[in-house]
LODREN-214402 format. One record per residue (C-alpha): residue number from 0; residue in three letters; x, y, z. Coordinates in steps of 0.1 Angstrom, whole numbers, m for minus. Layout:
N
seq,type,xx,yy,zz
NUM,Ala,X,Y,Z
...
end
This chain:
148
seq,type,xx,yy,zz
0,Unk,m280,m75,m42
1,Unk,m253,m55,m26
2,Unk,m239,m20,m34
3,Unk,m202,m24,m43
4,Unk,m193,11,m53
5,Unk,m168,26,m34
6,Unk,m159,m7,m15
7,Unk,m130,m33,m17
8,Unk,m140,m65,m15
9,Unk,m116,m94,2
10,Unk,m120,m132,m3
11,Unk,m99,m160,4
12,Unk,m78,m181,m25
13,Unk,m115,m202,m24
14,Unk,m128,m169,m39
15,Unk,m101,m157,m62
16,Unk,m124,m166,m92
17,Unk,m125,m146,m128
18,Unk,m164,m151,m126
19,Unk,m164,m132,m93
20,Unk,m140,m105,m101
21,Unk,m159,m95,m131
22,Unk,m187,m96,m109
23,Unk,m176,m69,m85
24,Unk,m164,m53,m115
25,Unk,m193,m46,m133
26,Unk,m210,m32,m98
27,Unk,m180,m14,m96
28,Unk,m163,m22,m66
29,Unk,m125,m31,m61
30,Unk,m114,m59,m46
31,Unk,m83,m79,m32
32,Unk,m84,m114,m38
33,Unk,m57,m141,m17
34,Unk,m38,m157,m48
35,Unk,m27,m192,m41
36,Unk,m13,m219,m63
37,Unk,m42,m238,m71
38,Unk,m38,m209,m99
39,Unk,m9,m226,m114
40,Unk,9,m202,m138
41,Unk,m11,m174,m127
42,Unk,0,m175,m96
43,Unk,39,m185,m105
44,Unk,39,m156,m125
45,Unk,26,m132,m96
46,Unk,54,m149,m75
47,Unk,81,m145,m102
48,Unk,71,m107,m109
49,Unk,71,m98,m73
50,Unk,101,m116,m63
51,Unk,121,m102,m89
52,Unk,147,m76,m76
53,Unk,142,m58,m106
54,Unk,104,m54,m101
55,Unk,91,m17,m98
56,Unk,72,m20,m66
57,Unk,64,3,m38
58,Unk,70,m17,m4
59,Unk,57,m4,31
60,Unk,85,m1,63
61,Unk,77,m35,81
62,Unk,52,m27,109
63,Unk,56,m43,141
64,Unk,30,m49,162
65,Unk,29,m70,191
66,Unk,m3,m85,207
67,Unk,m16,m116,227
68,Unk,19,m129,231
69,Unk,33,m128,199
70,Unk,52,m100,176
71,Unk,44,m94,142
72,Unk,60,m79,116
73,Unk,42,m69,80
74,Unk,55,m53,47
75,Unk,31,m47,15
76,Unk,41,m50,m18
77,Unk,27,m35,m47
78,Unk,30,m34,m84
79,Unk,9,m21,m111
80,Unk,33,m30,m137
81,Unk,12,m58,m146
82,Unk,10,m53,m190
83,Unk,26,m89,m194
84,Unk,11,m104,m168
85,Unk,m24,m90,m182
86,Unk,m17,m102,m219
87,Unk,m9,m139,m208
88,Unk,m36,m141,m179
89,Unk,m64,m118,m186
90,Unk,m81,m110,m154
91,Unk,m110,m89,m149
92,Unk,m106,m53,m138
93,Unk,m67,m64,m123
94,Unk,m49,m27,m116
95,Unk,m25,m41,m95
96,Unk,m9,m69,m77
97,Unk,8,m73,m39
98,Unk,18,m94,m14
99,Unk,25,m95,22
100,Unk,53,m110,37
101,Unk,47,m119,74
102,Unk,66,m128,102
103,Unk,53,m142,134
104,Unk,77,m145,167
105,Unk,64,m163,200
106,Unk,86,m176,230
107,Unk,79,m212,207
108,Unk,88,m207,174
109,Unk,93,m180,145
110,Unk,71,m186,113
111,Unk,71,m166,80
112,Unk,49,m168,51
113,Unk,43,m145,21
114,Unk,4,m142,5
115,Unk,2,m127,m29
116,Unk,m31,m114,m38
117,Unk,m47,m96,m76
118,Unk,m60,m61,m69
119,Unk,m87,m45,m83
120,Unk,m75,m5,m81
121,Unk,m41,9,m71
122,Unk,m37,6,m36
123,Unk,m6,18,m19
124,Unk,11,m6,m1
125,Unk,2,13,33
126,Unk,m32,10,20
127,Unk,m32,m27,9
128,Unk,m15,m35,45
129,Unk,m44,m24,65
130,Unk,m72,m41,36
131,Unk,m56,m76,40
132,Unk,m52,m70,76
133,Unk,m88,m63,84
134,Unk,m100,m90,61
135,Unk,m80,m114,84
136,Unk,m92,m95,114
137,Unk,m125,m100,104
138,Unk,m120,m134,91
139,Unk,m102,m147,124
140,Unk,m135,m134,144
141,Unk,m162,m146,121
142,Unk,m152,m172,98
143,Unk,m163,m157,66
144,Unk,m149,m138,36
145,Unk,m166,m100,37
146,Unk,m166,m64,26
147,Unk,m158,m36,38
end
């Protein structure tokens, strides 16, 4: 049994389950869970909400960071106006939702891909930036899903 309290747990889309999130619920941790389409109108919904240009959202600045021969370049999204989305998808514990649109550059090629993710707690986007970012740190070195 782990202690959750006080933590935010990351997973992969594999992850993103109800049946989980409840789980870190009830031991009352947070979490950020990769949202992918294997979630059918959940996750069109999640795309459509944070796509809109009407959306209330907070976004981060992009941050640029160049390592290991490649630049790249982050923002966060985040919204918490999530009522309608709630009341057709009910998911447990969601406060929030975000994405991260990212953009890689290398002397090769230039690649871009957006992740959306649910949110257990109100993260700012600065915040959710550096969660999903050290999930993928640690998930690039280890292999695994993990807390932290």
């Amino acid at each position: 049994m782990l202690t959750l309290q006080g933590t935010i747990v990351t997973a992969g889309a594999l992850n993103c389950q109800r049946a989980i999130a409840e789980q870190i619920v009830e031991q009352k941790g947070d979490y950020a869970l990769a949202l992918k389409a294997n979630h059918g109108t959940l996750h069109d919904d999640v795309v459509l909400l944070l796509e809109d240009p009407e959306c209330k959202a907070s976004r981060t600045r992009p941050l640029v960071e160049a390592d290991h021969g490649r630049i790249e370049t982050r923002t966060a999204t985040v919204s918490t106006e999530i009522g309608w989305l709630q009341k057709q998808h009910p998911w447990p514990g969601l406060k929030a939702i975000g994405k991260v649109a990212r953009r890689r550059e290398t002397a090769e090629k230039t690649t871009a891909e957006t992740a959306y993710y649910l949110l257990g707690s109100e993260l700012t986007p600065e915040r959710f930036n550096e969660v999903v970012r050290q999930h993928w740190s640690i998930k690039n070195s280890l292999h695994c899903d993990w807390m932290w």
